[in-house]
CHARMM-style PDB file with segment names, atoms N, HN, CA, C and O in Angstrom:
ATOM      1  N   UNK     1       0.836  -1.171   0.000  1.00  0.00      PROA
ATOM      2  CA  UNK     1       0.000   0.000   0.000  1.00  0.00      PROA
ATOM      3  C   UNK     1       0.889   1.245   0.000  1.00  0.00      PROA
ATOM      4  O   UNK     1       1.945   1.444   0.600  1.00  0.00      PROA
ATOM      5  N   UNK     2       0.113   2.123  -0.921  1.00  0.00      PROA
ATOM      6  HN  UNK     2      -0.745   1.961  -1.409  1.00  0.00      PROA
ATOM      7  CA  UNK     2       1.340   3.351  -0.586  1.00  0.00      PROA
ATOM      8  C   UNK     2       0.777   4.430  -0.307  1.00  0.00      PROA
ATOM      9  O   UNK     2       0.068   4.935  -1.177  1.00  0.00      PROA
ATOM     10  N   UNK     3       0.925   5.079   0.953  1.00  0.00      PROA
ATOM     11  HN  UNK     3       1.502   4.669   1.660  1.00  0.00      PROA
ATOM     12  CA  UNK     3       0.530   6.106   1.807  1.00  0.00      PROA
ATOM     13  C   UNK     3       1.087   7.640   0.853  1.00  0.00      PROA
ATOM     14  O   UNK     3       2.300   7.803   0.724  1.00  0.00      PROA
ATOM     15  N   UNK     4       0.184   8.593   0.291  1.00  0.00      PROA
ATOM     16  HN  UNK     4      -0.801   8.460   0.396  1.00  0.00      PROA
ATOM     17  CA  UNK     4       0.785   9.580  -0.224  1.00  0.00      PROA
ATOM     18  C   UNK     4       0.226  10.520   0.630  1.00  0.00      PROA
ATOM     19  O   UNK     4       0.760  11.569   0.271  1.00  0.00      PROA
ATOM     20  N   UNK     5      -0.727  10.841   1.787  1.00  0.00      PROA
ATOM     21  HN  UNK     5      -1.160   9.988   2.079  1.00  0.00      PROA
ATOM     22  CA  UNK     5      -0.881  12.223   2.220  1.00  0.00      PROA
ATOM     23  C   UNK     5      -1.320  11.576   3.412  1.00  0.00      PROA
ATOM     24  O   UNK     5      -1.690  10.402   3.445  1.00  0.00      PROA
ATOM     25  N   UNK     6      -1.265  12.587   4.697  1.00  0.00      PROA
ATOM     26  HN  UNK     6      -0.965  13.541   4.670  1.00  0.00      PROA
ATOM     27  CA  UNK     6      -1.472  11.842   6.060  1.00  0.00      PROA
ATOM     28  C   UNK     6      -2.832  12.021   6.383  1.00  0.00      PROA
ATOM     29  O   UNK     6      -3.616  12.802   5.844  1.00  0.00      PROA
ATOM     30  N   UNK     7      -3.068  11.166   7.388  1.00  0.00      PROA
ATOM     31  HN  UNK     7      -2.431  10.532   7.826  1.00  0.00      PROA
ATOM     32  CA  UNK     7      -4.688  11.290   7.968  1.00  0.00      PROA
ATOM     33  C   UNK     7      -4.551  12.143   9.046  1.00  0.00      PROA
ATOM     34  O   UNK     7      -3.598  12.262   9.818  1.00  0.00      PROA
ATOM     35  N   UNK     8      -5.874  12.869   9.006  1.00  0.00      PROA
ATOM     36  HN  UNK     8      -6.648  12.772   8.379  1.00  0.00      PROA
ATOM     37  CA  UNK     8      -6.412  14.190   9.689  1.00  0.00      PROA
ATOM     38  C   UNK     8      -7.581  13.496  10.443  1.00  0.00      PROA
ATOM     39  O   UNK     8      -8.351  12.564  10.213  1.00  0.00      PROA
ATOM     40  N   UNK     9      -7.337  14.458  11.539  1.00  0.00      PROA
ATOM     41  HN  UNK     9      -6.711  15.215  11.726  1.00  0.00      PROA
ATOM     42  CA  UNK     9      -8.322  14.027  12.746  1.00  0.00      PROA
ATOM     43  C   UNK     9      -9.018  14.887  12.681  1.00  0.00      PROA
ATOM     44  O   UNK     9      -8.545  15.929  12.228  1.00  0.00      PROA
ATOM     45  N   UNK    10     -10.348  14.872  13.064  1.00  0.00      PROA
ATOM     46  HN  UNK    10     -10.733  14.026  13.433  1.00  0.00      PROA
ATOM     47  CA  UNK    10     -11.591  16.043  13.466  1.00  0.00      PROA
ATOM     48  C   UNK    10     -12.124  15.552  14.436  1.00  0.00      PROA
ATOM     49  O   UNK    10     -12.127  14.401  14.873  1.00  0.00      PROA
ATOM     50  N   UNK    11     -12.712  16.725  14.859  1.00  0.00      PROA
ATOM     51  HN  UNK    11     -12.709  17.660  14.504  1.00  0.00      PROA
ATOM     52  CA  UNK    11     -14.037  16.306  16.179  1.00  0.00      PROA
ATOM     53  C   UNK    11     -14.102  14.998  16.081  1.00  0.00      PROA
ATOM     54  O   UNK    11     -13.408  14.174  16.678  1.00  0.00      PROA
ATOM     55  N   UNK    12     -15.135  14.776  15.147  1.00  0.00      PROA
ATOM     56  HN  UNK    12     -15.698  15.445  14.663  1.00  0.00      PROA
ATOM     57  CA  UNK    12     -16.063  13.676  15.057  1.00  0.00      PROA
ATOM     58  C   UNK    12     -14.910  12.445  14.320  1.00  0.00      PROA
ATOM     59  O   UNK    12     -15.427  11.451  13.809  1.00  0.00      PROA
ATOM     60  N   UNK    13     -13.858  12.538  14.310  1.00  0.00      PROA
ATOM     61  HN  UNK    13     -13.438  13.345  14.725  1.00  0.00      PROA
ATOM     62  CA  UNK    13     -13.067  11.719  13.550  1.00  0.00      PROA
ATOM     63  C   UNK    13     -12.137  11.645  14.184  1.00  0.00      PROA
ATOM     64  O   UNK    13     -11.538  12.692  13.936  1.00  0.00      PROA
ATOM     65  N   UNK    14     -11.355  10.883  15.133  1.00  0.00      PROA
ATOM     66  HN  UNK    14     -11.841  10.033  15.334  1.00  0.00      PROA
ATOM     67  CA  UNK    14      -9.817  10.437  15.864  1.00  0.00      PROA
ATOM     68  C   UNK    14      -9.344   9.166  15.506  1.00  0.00      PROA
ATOM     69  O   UNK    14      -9.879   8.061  15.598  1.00  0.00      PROA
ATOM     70  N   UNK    15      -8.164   9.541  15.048  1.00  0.00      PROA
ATOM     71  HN  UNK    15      -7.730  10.439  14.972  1.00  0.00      PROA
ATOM     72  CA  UNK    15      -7.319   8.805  14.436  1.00  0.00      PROA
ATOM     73  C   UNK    15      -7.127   7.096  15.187  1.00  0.00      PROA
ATOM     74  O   UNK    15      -6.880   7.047  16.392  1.00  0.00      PROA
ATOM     75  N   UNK    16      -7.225   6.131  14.599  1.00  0.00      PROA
ATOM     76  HN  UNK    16      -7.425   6.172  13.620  1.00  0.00      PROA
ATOM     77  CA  UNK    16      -6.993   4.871  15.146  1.00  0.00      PROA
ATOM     78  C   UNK    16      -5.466   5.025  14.863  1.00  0.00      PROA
ATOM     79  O   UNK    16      -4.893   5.972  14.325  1.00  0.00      PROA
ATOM     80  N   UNK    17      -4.820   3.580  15.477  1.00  0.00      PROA
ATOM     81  HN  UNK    17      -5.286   2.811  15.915  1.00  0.00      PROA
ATOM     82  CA  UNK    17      -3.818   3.122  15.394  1.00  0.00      PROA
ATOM     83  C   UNK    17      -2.904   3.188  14.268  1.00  0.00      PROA
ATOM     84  O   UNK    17      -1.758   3.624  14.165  1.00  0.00      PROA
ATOM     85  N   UNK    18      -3.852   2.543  13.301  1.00  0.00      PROA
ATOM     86  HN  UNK    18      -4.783   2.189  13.385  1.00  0.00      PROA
ATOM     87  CA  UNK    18      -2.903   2.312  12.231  1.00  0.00      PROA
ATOM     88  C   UNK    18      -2.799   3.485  11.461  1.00  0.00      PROA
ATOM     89  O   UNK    18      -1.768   3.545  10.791  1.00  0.00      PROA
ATOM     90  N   UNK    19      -3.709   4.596  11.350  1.00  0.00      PROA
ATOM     91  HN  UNK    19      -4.547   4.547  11.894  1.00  0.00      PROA
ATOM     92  CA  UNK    19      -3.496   5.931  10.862  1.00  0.00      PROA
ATOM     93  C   UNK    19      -2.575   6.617  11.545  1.00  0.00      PROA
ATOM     94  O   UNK    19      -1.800   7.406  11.006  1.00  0.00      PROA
ATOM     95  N   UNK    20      -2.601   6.329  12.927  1.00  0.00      PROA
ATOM     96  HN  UNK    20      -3.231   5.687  13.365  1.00  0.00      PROA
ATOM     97  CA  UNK    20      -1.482   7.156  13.522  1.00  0.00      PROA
ATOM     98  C   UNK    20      -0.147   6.953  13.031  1.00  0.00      PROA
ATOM     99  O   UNK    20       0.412   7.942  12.555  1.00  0.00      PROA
ATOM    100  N   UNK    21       0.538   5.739  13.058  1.00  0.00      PROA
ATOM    101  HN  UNK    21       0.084   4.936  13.445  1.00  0.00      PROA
ATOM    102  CA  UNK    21       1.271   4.601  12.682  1.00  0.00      PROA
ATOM    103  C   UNK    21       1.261   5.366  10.676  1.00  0.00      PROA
ATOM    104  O   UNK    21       2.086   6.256  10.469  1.00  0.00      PROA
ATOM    105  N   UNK    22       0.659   5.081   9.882  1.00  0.00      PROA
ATOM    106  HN  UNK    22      -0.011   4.358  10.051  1.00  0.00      PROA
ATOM    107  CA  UNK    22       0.719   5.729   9.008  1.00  0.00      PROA
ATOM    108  C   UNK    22       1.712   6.913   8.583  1.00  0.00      PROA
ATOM    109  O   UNK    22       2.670   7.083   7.829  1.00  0.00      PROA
ATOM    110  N   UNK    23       0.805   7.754   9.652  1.00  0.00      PROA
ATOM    111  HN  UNK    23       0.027   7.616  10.265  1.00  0.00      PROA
ATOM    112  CA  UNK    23       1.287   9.173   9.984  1.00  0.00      PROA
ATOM    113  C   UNK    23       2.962   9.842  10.602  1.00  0.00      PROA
ATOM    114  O   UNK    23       3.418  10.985  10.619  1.00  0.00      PROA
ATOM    115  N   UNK    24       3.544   8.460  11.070  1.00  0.00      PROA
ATOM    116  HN  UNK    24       3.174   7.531  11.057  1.00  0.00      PROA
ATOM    117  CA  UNK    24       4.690   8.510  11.453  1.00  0.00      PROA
ATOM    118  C   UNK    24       5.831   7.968  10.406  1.00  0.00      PROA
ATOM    119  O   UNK    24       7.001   8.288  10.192  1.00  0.00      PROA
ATOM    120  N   UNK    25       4.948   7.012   9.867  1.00  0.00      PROA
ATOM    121  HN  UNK    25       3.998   6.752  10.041  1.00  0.00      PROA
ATOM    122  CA  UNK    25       5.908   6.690   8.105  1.00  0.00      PROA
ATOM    123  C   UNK    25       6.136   7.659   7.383  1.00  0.00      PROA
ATOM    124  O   UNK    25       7.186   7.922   6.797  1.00  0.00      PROA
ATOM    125  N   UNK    26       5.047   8.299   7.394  1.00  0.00      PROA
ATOM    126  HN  UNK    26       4.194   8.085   7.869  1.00  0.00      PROA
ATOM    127  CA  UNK    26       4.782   9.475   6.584  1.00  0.00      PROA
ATOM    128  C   UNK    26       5.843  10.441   7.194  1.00  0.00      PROA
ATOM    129  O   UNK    26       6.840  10.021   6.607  1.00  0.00      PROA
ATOM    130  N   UNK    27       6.120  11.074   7.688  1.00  0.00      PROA
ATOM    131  HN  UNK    27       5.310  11.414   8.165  1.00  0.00      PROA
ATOM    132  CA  UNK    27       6.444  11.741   8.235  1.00  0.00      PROA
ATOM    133  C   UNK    27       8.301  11.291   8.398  1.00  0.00      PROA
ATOM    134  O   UNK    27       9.109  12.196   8.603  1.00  0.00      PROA
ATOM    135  N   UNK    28       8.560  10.467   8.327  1.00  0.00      PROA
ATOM    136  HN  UNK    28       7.903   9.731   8.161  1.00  0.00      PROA
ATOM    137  CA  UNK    28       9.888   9.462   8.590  1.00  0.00      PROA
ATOM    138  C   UNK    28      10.227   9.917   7.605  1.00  0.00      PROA
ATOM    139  O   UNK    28      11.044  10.836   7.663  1.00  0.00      PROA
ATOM    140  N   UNK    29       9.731   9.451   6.281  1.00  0.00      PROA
ATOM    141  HN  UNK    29       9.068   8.705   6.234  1.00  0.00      PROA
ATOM    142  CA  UNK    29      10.332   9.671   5.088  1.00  0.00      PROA
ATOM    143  C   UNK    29       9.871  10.962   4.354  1.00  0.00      PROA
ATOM    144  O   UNK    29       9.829  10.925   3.125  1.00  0.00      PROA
ATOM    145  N   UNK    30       9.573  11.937   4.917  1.00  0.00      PROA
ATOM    146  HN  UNK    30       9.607  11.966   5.916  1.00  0.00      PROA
ATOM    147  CA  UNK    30       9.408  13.627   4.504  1.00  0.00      PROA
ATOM    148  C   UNK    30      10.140  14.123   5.031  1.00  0.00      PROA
ATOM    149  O   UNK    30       9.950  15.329   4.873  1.00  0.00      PROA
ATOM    150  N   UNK    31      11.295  13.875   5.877  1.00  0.00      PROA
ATOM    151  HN  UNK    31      11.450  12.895   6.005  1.00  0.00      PROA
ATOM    152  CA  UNK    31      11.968  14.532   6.706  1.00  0.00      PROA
ATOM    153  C   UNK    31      13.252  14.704   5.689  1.00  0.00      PROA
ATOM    154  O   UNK    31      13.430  15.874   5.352  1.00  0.00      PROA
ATOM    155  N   UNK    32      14.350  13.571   5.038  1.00  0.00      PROA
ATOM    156  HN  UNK    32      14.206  12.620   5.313  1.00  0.00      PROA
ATOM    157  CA  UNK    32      15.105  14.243   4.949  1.00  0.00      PROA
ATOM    158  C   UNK    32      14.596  14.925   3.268  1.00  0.00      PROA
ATOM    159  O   UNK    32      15.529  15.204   2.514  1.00  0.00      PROA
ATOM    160  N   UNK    33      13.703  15.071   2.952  1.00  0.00      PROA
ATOM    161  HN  UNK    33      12.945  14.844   3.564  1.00  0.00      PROA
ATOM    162  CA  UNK    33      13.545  15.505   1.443  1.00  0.00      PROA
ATOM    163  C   UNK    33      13.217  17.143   2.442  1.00  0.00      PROA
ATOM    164  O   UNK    33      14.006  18.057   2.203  1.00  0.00      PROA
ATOM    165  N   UNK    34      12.531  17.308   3.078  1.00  0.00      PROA
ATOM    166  HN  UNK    34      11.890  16.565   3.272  1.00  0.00      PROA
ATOM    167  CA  UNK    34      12.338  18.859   3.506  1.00  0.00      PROA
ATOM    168  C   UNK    34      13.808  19.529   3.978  1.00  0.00      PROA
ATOM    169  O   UNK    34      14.199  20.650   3.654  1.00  0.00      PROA
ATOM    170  N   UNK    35      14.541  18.539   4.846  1.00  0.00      PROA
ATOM    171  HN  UNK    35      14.223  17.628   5.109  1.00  0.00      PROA
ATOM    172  CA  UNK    35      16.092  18.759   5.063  1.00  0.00      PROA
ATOM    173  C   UNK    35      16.452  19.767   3.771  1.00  0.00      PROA
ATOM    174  O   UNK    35      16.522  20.996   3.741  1.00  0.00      PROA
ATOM    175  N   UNK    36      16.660  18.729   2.671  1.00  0.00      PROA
ATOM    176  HN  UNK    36      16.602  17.731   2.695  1.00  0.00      PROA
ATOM    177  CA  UNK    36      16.816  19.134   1.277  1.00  0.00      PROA
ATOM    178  C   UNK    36      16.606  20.321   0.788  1.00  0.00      PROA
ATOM    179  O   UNK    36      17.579  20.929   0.344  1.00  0.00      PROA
ATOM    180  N   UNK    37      15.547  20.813   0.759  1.00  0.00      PROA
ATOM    181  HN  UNK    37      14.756  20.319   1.120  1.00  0.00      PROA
ATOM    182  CA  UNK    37      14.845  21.852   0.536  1.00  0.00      PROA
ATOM    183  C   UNK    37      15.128  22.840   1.205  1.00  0.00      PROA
ATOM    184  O   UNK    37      15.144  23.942   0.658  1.00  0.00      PROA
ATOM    185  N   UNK    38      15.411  22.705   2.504  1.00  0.00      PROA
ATOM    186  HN  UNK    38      15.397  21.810   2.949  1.00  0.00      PROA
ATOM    187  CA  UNK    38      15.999  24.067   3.407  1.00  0.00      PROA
ATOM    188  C   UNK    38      17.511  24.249   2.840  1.00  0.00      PROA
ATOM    189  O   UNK    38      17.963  25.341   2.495  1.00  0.00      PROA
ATOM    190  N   UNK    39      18.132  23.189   2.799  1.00  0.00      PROA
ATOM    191  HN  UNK    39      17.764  22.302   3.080  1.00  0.00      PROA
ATOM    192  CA  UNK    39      20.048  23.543   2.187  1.00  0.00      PROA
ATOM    193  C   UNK    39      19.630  24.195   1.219  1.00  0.00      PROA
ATOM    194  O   UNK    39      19.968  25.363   1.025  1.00  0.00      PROA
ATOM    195  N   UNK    40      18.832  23.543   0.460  1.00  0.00      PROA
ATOM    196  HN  UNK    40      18.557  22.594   0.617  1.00  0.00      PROA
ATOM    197  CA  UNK    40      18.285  24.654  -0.671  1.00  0.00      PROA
ATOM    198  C   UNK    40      18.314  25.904  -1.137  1.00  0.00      PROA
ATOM    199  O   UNK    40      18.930  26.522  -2.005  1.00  0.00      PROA
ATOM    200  N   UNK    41      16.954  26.262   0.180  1.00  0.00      PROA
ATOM    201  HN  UNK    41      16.453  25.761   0.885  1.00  0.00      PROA
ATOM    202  CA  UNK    41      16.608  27.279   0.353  1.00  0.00      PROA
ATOM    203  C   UNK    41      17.978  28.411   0.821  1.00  0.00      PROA
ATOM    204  O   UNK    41      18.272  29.501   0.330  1.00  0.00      PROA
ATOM    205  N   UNK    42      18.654  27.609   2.003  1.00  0.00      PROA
ATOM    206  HN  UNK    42      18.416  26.724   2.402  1.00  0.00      PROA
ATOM    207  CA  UNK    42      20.025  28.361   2.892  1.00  0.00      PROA
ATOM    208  C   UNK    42      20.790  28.681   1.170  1.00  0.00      PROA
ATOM    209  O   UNK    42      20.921  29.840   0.773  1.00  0.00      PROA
ATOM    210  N   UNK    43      21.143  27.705   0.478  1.00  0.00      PROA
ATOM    211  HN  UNK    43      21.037  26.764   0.800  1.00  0.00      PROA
ATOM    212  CA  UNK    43      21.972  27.802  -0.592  1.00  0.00      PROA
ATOM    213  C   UNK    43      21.581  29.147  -2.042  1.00  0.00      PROA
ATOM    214  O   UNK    43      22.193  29.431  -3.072  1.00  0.00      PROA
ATOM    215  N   UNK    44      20.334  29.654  -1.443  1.00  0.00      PROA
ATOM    216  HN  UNK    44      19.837  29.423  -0.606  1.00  0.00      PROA
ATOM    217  CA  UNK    44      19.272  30.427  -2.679  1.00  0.00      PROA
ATOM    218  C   UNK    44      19.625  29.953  -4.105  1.00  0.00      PROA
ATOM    219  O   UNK    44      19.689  30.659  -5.112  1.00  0.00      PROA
ATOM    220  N   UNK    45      19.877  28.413  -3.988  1.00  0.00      PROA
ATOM    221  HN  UNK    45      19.825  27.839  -3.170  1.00  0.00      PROA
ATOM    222  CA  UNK    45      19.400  27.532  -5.382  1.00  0.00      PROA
ATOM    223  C   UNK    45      18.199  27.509  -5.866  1.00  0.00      PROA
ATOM    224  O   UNK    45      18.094  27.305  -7.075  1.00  0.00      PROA
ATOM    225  N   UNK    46      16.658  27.763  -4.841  1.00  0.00      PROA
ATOM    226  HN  UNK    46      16.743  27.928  -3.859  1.00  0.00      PROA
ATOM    227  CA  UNK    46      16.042  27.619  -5.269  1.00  0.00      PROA
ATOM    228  C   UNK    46      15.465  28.798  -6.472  1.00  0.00      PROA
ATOM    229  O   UNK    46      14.900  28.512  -7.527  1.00  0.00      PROA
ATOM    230  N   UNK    47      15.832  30.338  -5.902  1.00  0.00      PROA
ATOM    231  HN  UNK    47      16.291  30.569  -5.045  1.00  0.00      PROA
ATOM    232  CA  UNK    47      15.364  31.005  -7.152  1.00  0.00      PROA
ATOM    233  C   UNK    47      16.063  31.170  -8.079  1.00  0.00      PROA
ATOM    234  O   UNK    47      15.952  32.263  -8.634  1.00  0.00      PROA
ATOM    235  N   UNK    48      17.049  30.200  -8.628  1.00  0.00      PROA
ATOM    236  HN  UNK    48      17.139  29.313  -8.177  1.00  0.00      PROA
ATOM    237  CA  UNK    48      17.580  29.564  -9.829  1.00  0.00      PROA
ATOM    238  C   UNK    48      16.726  29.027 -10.728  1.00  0.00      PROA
ATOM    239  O   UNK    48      16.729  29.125 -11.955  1.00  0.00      PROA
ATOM    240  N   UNK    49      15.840  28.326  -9.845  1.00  0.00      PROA
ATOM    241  HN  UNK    49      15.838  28.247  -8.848  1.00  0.00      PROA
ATOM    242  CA  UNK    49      14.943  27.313 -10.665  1.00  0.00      PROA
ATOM    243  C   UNK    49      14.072  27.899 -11.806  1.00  0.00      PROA
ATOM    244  O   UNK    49      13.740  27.431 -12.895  1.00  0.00      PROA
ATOM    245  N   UNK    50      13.802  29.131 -11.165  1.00  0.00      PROA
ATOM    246  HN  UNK    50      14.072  29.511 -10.281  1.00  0.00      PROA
ATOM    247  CA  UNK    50      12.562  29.876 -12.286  1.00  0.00      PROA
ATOM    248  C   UNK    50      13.278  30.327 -13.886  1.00  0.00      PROA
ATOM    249  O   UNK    50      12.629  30.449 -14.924  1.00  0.00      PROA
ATOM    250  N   UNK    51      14.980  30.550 -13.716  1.00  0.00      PROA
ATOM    251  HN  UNK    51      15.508  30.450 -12.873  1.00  0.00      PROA
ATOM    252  CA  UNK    51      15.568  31.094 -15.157  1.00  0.00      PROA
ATOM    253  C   UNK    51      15.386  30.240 -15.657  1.00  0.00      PROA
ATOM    254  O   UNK    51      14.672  30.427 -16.642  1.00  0.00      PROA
ATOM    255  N   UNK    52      15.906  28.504 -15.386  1.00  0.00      PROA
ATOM    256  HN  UNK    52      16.487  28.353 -14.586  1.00  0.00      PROA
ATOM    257  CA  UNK    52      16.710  27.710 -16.377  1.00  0.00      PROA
ATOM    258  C   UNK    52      16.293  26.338 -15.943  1.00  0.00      PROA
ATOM    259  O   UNK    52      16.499  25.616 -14.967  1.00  0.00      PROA
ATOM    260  N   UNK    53      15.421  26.254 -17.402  1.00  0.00      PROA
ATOM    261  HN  UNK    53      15.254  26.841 -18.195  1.00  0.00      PROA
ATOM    262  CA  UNK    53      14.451  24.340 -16.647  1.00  0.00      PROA
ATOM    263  C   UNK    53      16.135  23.694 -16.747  1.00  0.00      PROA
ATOM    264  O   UNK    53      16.274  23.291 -15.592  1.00  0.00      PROA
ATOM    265  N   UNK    54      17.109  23.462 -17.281  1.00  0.00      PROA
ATOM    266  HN  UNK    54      16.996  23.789 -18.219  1.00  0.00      PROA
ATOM    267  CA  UNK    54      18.472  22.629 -17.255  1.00  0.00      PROA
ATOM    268  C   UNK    54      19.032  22.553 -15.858  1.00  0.00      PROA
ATOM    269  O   UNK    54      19.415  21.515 -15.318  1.00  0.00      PROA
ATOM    270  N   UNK    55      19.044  24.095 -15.180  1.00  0.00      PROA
ATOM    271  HN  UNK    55      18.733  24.939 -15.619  1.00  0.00      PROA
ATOM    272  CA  UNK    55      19.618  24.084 -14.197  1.00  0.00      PROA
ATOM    273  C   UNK    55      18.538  23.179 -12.724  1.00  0.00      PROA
ATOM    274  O   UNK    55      18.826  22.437 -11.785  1.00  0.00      PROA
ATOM    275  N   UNK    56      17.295  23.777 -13.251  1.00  0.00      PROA
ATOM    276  HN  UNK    56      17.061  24.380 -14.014  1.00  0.00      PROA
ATOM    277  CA  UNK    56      16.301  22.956 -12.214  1.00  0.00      PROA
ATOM    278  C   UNK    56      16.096  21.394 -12.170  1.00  0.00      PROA
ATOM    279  O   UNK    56      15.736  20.732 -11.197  1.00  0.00      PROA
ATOM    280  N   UNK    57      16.439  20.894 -13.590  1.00  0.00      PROA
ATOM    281  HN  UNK    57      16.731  21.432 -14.381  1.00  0.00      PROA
ATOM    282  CA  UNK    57      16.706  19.442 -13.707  1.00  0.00      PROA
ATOM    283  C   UNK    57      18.127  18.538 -12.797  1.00  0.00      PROA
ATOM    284  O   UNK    57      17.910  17.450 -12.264  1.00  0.00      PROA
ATOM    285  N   UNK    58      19.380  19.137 -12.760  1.00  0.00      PROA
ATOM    286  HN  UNK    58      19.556  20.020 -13.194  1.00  0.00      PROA
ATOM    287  CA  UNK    58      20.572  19.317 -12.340  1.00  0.00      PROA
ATOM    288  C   UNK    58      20.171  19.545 -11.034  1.00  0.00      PROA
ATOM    289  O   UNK    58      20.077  18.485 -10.415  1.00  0.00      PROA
ATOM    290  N   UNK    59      19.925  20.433 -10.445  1.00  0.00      PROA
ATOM    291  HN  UNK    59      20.000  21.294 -10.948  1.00  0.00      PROA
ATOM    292  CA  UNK    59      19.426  20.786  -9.040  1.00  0.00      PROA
ATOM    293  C   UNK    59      18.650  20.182  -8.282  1.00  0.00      PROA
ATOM    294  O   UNK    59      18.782  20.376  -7.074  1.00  0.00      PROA
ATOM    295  N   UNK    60      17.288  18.989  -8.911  1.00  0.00      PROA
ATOM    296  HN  UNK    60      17.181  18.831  -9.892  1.00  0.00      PROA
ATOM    297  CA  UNK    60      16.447  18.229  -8.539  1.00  0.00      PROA
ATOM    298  C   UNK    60      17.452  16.851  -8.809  1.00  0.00      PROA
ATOM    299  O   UNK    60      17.448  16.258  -7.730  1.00  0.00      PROA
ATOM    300  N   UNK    61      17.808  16.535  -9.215  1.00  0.00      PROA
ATOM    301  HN  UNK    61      17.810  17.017 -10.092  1.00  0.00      PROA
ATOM    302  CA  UNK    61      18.782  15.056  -9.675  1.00  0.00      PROA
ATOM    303  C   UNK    61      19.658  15.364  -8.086  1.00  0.00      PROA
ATOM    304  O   UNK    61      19.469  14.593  -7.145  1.00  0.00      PROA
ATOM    305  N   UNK    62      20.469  16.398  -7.974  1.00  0.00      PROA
ATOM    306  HN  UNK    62      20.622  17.025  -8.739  1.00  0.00      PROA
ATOM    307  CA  UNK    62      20.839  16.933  -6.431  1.00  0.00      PROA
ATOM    308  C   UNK    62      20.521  16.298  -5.247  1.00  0.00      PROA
ATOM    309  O   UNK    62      21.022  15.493  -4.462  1.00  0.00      PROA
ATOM    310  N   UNK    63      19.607  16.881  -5.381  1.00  0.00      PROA
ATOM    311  HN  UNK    63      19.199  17.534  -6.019  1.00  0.00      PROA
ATOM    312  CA  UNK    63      18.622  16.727  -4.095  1.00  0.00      PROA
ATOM    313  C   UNK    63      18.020  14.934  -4.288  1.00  0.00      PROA
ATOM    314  O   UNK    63      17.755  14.388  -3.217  1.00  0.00      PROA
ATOM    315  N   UNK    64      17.869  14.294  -5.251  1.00  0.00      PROA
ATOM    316  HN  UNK    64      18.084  14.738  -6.121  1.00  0.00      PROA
ATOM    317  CA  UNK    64      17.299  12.903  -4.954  1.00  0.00      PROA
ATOM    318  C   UNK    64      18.887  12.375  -4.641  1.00  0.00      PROA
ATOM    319  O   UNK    64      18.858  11.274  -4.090  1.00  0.00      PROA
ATOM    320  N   UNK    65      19.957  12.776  -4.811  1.00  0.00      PROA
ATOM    321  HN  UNK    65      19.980  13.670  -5.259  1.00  0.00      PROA
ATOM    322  CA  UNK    65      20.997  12.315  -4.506  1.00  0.00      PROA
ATOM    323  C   UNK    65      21.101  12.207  -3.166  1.00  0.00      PROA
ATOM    324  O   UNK    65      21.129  11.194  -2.467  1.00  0.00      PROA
ATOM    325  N   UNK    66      21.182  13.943  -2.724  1.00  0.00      PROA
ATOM    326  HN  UNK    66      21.159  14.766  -3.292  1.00  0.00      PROA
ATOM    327  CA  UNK    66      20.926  13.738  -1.228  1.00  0.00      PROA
ATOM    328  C   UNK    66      20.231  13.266  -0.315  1.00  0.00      PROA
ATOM    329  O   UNK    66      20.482  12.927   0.841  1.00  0.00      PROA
ATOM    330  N   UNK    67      18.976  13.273  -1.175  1.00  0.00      PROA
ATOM    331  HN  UNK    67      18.771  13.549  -2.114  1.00  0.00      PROA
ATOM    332  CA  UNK    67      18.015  12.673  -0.580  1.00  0.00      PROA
ATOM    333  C   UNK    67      18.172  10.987   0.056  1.00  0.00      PROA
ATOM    334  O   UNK    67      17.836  10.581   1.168  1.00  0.00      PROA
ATOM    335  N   UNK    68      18.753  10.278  -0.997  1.00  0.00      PROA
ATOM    336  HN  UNK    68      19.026  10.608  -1.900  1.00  0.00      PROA
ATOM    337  CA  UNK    68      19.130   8.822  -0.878  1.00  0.00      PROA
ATOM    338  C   UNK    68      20.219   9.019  -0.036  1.00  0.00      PROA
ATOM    339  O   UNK    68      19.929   8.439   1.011  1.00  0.00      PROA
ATOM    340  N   UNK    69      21.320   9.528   0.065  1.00  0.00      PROA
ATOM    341  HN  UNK    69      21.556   9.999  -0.785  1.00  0.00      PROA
ATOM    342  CA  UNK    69      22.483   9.382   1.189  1.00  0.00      PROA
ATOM    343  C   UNK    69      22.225   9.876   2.490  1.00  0.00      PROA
ATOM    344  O   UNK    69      23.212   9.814   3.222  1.00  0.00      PROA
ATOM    345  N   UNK    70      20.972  10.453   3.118  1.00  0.00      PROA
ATOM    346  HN  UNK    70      20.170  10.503   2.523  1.00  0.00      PROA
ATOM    347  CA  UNK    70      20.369  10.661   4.192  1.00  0.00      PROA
ATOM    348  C   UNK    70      19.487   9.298   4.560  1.00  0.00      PROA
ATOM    349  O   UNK    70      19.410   8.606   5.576  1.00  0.00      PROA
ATOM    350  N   UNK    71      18.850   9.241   3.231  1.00  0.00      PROA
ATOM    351  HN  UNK    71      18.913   9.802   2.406  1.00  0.00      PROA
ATOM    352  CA  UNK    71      18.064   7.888   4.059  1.00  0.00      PROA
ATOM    353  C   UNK    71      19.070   6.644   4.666  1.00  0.00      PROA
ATOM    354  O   UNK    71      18.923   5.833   5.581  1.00  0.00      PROA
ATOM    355  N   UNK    72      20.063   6.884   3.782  1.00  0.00      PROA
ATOM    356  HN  UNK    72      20.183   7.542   3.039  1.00  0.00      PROA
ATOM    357  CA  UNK    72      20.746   5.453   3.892  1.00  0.00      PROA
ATOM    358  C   UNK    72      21.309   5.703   4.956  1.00  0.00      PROA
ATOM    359  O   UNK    72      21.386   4.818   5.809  1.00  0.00      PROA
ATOM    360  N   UNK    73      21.740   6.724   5.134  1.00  0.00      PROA
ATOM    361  HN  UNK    73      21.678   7.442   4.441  1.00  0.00      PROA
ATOM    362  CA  UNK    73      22.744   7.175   6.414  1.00  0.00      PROA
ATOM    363  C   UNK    73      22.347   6.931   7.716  1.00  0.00      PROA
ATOM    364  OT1 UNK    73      23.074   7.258   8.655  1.00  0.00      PROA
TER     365      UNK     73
END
């Protein structure tokens, strides 16, 4: 099964177990891609992205790089 957005609680709606549980996968593996995004951001690579789709291709290939040597790490 593949979890793409987390479950939300309301009033009338509290989260069981396995949504919670969900919610912490979720969340496990959003962490170091947002990491990412802040070096990013610290690096102001990101308003690069808007001149040059080449450079934003290069810059995203980056980041799944980093992305994988955090998880693994």
């Amino acid at each position: 099964m593949l979890i793409t957005r987390r479950c939300i609680a309301t009033r009338t709606h509290l989260l069981d177990r396995g949504e919670k549980e969900a919610n912490r996968v979720l969340a496990i593996g959003l962490v170091p891609i947002e990491h990412g995004f802040v070096h990013l951001r610290n690096w102001r690579a990101i308003t690069k992205l808007r001149t040059n789709s080449a450079r934003a291709t290069r810059l995203l290939r980056a980041l799944t790089v980093l992305t994988n040597l955090e998880i693994n790490r």
